[in-house]
N, C-alpha and C positions, 0 to 999 in steps of 0.2 A: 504494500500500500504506500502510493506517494505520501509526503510531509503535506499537513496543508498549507496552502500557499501563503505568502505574510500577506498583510494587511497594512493599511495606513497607520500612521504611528502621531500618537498624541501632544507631538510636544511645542505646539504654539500656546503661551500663554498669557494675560491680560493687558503686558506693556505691549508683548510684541502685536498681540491682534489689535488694540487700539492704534499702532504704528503703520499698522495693515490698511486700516479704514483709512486716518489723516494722508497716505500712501496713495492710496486710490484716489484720493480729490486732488492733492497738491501736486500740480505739475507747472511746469514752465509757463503755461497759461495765466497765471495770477498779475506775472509781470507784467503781460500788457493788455489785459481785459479791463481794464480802471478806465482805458484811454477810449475802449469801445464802446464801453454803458457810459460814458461823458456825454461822446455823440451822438445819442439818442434821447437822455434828456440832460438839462443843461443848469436846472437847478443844483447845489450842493446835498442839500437837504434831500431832492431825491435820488440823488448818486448814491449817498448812504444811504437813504431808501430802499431801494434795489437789491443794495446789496443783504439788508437784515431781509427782506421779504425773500428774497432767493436763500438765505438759512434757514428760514424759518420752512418753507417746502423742503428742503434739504433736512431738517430733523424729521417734520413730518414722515417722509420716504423712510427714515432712519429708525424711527418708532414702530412704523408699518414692517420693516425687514425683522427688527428686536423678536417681533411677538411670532413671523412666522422661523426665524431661524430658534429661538426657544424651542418652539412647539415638535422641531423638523430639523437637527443640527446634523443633516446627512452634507454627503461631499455631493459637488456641484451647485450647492444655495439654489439658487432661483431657477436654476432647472431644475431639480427637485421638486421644487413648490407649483410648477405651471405641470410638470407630469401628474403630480398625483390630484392637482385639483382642477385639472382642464380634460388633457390627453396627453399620451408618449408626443404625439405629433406637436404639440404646443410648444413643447421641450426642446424635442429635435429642432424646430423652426430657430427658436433660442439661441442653443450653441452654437448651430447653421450660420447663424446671420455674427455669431461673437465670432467666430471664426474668420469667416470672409469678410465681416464688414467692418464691426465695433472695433472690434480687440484689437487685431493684426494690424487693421489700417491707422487706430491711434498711437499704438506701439512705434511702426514706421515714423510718421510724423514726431513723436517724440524724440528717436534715437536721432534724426537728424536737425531736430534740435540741440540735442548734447553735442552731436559733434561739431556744428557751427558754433557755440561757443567756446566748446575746449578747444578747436582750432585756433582763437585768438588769444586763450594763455595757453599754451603750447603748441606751438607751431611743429607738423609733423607731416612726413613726405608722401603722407594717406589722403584723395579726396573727400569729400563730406560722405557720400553715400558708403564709404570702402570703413571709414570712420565707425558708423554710424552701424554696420553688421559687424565689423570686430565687437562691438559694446555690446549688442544683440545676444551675440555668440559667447561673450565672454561671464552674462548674467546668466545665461542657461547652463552653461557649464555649473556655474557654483549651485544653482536651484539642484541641479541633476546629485550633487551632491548628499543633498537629504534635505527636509524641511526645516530642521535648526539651522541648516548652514545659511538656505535659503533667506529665511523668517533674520537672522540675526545682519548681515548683510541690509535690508529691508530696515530696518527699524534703525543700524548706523546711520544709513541714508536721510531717512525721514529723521532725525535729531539733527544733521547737518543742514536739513532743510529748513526744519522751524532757526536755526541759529540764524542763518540766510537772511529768513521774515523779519525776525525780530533785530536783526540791525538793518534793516532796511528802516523798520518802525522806529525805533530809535534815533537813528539819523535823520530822518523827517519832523518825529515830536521835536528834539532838543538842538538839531542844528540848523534845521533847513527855517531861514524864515517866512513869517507868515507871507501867501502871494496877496500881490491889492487885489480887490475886488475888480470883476470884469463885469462888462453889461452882457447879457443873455443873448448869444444869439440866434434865437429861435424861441415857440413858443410852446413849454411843454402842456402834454397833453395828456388819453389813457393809453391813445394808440401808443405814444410815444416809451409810455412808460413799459408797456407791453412789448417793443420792441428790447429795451432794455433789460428786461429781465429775460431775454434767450440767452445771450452768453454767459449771462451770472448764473444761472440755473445749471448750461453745460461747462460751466466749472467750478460748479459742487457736487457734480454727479459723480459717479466711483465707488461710494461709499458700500453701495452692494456686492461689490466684487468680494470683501471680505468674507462673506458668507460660501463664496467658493468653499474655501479652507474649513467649513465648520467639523469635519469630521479627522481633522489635523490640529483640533485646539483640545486643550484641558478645559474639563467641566464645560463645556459650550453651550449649556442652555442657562447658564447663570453668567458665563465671560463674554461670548459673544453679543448679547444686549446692550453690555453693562460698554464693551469696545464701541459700537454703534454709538451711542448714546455722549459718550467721553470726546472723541475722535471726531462725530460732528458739528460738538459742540464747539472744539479745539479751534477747528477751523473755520467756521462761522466767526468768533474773534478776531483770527490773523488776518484772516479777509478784510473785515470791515474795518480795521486799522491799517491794513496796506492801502485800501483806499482813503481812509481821512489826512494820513500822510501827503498823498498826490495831491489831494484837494489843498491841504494846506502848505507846501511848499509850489506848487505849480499854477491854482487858481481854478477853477471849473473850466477857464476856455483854454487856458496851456495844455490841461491834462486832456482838453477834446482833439486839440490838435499835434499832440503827442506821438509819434509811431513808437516811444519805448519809455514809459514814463517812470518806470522802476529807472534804469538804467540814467534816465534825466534827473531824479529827485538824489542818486548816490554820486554823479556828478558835481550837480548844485552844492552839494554838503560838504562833499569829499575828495571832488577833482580826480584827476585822473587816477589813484589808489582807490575809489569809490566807482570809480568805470569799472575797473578789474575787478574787483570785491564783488560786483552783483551779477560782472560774467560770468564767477566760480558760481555764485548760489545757483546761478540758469542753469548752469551747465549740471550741478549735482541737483538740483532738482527734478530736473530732465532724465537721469540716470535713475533716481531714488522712484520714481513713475514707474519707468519701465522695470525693477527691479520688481515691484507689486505688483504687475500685470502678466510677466514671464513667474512667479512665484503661486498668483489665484486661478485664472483662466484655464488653465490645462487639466484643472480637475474636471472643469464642464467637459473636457472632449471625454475624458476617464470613464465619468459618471455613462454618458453617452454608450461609450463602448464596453461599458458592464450590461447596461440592457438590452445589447446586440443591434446597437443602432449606429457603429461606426467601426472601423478596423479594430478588430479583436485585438490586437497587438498594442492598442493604446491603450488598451487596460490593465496589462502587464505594471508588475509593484516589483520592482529591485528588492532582493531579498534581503542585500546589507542595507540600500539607505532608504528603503520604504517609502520611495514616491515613484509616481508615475513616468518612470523616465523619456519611455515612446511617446508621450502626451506634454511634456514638456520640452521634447526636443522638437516636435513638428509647431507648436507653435511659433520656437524661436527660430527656425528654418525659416517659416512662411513670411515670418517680420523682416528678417534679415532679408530675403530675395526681395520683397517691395520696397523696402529701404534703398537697397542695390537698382530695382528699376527704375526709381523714382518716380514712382504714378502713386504716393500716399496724399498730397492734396487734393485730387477728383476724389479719393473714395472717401476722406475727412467728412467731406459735402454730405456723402450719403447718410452720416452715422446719426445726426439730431434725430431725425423722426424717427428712425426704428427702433433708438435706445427705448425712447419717452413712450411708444408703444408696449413695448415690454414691460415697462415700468409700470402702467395703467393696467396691463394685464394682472402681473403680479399682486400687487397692490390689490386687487379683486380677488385674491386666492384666502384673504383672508372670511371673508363670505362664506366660501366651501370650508373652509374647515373648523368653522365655528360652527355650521351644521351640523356636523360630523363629531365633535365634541373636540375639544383638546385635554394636553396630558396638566393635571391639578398644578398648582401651583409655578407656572412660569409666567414670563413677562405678557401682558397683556396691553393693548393700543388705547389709550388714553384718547375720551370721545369719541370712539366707533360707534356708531356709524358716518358719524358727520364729518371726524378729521379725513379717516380711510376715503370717503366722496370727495370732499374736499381735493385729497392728491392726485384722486385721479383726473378730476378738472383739472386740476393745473398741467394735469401731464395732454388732456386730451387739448388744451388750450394752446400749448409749445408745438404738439404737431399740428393742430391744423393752421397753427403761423408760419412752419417752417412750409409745408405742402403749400403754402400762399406765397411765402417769398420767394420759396424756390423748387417750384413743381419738378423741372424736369428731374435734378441731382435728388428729391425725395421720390419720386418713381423710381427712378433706377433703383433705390436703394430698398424700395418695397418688391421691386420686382427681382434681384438679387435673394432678398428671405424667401421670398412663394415659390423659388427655384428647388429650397431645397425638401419641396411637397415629394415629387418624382422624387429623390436620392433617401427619403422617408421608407419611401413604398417599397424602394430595392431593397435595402438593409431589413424594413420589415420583413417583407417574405423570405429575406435569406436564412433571417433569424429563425422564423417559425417554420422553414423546413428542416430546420435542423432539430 
């Protein structure tokens, strides 16, 4: 009789998975999103605005995930939660679309973010894209290592990240002086505002990813809420102080017409030592991203191909370091070739509406399984039914704004997920002839 096979191994715990969630939202994106909700509305008041109201959906999301990753702390998170309370097909469509659309193609765009700005403090004989797959390659090696090595990696990162923010915040509060007042130029409005809160919203989003991991954390129907909950809150903070910083050293109109207003406000403060200084936070930011997303994601293909709905081989667990290594190496492949192609801004386009779809889904899943009863004593959603309605308006409000501004990249991006109905159907029936 064979050994039985291992099994995932428990050992992410409450710093590293809070490090996991703050991971999944902070990416290079914070640097210059301040400059983009400016341009949309032009008051201060409601720049900060924006920004609390996009936390405040971003906890909401976060409360909503608490209650179903408690109830459900299997591997995959939210493909788990749309299989068991939709169908296997909901699921598939899920990691379908994480795969080819969300995941990969954010990943790309990140890594070649790190590499543009590690190319300017360290000049090195590698293009951006050649850059950009060493870094790819070089995080999937460590992940393939084991999930401590991974998780611990991950969470160096994101402390180098927050240290980043907060002298960014810092050098804004206490050095940068206050800018004069500018007059308005333009007149905000709700459209306006509602524009404004698309990019703040997708860059709070992430925070789900952590629930991939739940079946690789200690105690995770008591850690994983408690990570949620810490880690959104964490960053709902750093946010809305990296924005009052710009506002206050830059002004509402410098920071509207800003292309890098992190990089302008550690300038103003700091001068050229303050240019380089906020290079590195981009740059290890960018890194600490991609490190959380080569680290959670591969367990959806895992989970995937444990229920015979993807290459059986990506369900294979390494017997010494107990993770998914065929499921962590094809992700970082796929990143690394688009990276190398450099076609990660056309699919970026695609990713807003089908996230915030899923998200609406999910979010609905807690419905089904309050029916169904849940297990006594775990986290439970604070005003359900009204907040759980609540997110999913906001989420069905974000795509039908983005299917408005930009139909054709939100088709393709809808027609890319419903692709993977047919590649359902094959693996279904291969499964069930077996």
């Amino acid at each position: 009789m064979s050994a039985e096979a291992p099994g995932l191994a428990r050992r992410i715990g409450l710093f590293d998975a809070t490090m996991i969630v703050m991971g999944g939202i902070v990416g290079s994106g914070i640097f210059v999103t301040p400059a983009v909700v400016a341009r949309s509305v032009r008051s201060p008041s409601l720049i900060l605005g924006a920004w609390l109201l996009g936390g405040l959906a971003a906890l909401l999301g976060a409360l909503i995930y608490a209650e179903l990753a408690a109830g459900r702390p299997h591997a995959g998170g939210q493909y788990a939660y749309l299989r068991e309370a939709y169908h296997p097909a909901a699921a598939f469509l899920y990691g379908w679309a994480l795969l080819l659309v969300i995941q990969t193609g954010g990943m790309a765009a990140t890594a070649i973010a790190f590499a543009r700005y590690f190319g300017e403090l360290l000049p090195l004989p590698l293009g951006e894209s050649a850059l950009a797959a060493l870094a790819v390659a070089a995080l999937t090696a460590i992940n393939c290592l084991g999930v401590r090595a991974g998780s611990s990696v991950q969470s160096g990162l994101m402390v180098l990240k927050i240290g980043a923010l907060a002298a960014l915040i810092a050098c804004g509060l206490f050095l940068g002086g206050g800018a004069r007042p500018e007059p308005a130029a333009g007149r905000d409005s709700i459209a306006s505002m509602g524009a404004a809160l698309i990019p703040v919203l997708f860059a709070y989003g992430g925070w789900q990813t952590s629930c991939f991991v739940a079946a690789e954390m200690t105690e995770p129907r008591r850690n994983l809420p408690r990570a949620l909950l810490l880690g959104v809150c964490g960053v709902v903070a750093l946010y809305t102080l990296v924005a009052l910083v710009c506002l206050r050293v830059l002004g509402a109109g410098g920071l509207a017409a800003s292309g890098a207003p992190a990089l302008e406000v550690m300038t103003r403060t700091l001068g050229r030592p303050g240019a380089l200084a906020i290079a590195a936070g981009i740059a290890v930011s960018a890194l600490g991203f991609l490190s959380q997303s080569i680290l959670t994601a591969p367990r959806v293909y895992f989970a995937m191909a444990e229920d015979g709905l993807f290459f059986r081989s990506v369900a294979r667990i390494h017997p010494r370091t107990r993770v998914p290594v065929a499921a962590i190496a094809l992700q970082g492949s796929l990143a690394a070739a688009l990276a190398l192609a450099g076609t990660y801004e056309a699919i970026l386009r695609y990713v807003v509406a089908i996230d915030f779809i899923f998200f609406a889904l999910t979010a609905g899943c807690i419905f089904a399984f309050r029916r169904s009863g849940r297990p006594a004593g775990t986290f439970v959603m604070p005003g359900h039914p009204l907040t759980t309605v609540a997110f999913i308006a906001i989420c069905a409000a974000v795509v039908a704004s983005t299917f408005h501004e930009d139909p054709a990249h939100s088709l393709i991006g809808l027609g890319l997920t419903l692709a993977g109905l047919p590649a359902y159907l094959l693996w279904r029936a291969g499964s069930t002839a077996r």
